[in-house]
N, C-alpha and C positions, 0 to 999 in steps of 0.2 A: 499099277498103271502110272505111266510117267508123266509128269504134268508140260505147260506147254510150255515154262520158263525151263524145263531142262530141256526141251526139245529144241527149243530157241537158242540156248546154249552150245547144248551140241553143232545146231547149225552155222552157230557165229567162229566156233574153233574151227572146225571142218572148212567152213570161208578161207580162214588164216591159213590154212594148210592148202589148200589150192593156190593161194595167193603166195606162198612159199613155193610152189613148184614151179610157179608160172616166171616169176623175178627172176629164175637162175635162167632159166631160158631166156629171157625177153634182152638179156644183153648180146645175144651172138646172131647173126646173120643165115635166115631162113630162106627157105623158098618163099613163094607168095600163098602159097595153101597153109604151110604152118605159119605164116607172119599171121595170115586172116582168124586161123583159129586163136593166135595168143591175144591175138584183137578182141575176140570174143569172149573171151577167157576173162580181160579186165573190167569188159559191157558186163559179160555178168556177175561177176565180183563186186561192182559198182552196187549192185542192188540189192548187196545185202546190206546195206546202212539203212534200209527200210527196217532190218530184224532189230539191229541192234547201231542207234547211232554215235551212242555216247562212248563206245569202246575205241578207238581208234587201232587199225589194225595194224601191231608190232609185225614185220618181217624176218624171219630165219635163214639165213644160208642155209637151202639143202635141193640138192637137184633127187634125189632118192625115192621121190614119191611119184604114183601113179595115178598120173589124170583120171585115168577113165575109173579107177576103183571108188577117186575120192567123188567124181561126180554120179557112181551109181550112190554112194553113203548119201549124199547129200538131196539126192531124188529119194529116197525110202525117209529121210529126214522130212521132206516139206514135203511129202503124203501125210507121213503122221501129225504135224503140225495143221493139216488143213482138215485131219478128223477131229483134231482136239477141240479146235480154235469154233463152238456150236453157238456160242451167243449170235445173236441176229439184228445189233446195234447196227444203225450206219457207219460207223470208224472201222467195227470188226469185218463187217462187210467190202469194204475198201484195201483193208490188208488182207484178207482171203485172196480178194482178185489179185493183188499186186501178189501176193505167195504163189498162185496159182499162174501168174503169169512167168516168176521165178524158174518154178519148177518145168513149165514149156519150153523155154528157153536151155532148161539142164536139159530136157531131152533130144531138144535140134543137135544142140551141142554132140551129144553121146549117139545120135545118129549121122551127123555128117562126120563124125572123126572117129571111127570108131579104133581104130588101130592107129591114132597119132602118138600115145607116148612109145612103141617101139618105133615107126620112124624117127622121132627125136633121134634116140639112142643110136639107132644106127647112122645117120645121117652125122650123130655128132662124130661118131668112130669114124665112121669113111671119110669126113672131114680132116683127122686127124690124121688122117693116112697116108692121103694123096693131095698132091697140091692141084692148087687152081687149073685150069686151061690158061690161064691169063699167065699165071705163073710159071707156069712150065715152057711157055711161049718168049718168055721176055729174060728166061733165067740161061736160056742158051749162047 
């Protein structure tokens, strides 16, 4: 059985790696449904400095990963995390709810976007493909 400092673990790397998907995107120009989700994306990243605050979270260039995999990992993460975590102190009781609010939050997420890393991708492709209206309009 795995204890809650490696379940902690795991959920602080798994942070980074969302947090690595989300930087490659978060420089290029979206519609306003994916601007709102990368919005959401850094509201909930922000809350894992509740797990782990003393790490500060290094960034990688890598656009490769998929949102939706790493936020199903990290919802099966802060389950097991919130069966671990049985003490019934006040402090432990306060990070439950903040965990348990975490993990609400992974699920809004994974239910209103359930298909946004294949639009990225396509979006980024058909970007690359075709020029603007704007452009096409003023390049005649």
């Amino acid at each position: 059985m795995r204890t809650i400092k490696e379940v902690t673990s795991e959920l602080v790397q798994s942070s980074r790696r969302l947090a690595t998907w989300s930087k490659a995107y978060e420089e290029k120009k979206w519609d306003d449904q994916t601007q709102a989700f990368l919005f959401d994306i850094r509201d909930y990243l922000a809350m894992f400095v509740l797990l782990d605050d003393r790490a500060p979270i290094v960034l990688e260039q890598s656009s490769d990963l998929d949102s939706r995999k790493l936020l199903q990992e990290q919802a099966a993460l802060l389950r097991e995390w919130l069966m671990l975590s049985q003490e019934d102190d006040g402090e432990v009781r306060r990070m439950k709810a903040s965990v348990a609010g975490i993990l609400e939050f992974n699920q809004m997420l994974q239910k209103e976007h359930p298909t946004l890393n294949e639009s990225l991708l396509v979006e980024q492709t058909a970007k690359n493909a075709t020029k603007s209206f704007w452009q096409r309009l003023f390049t005649r």
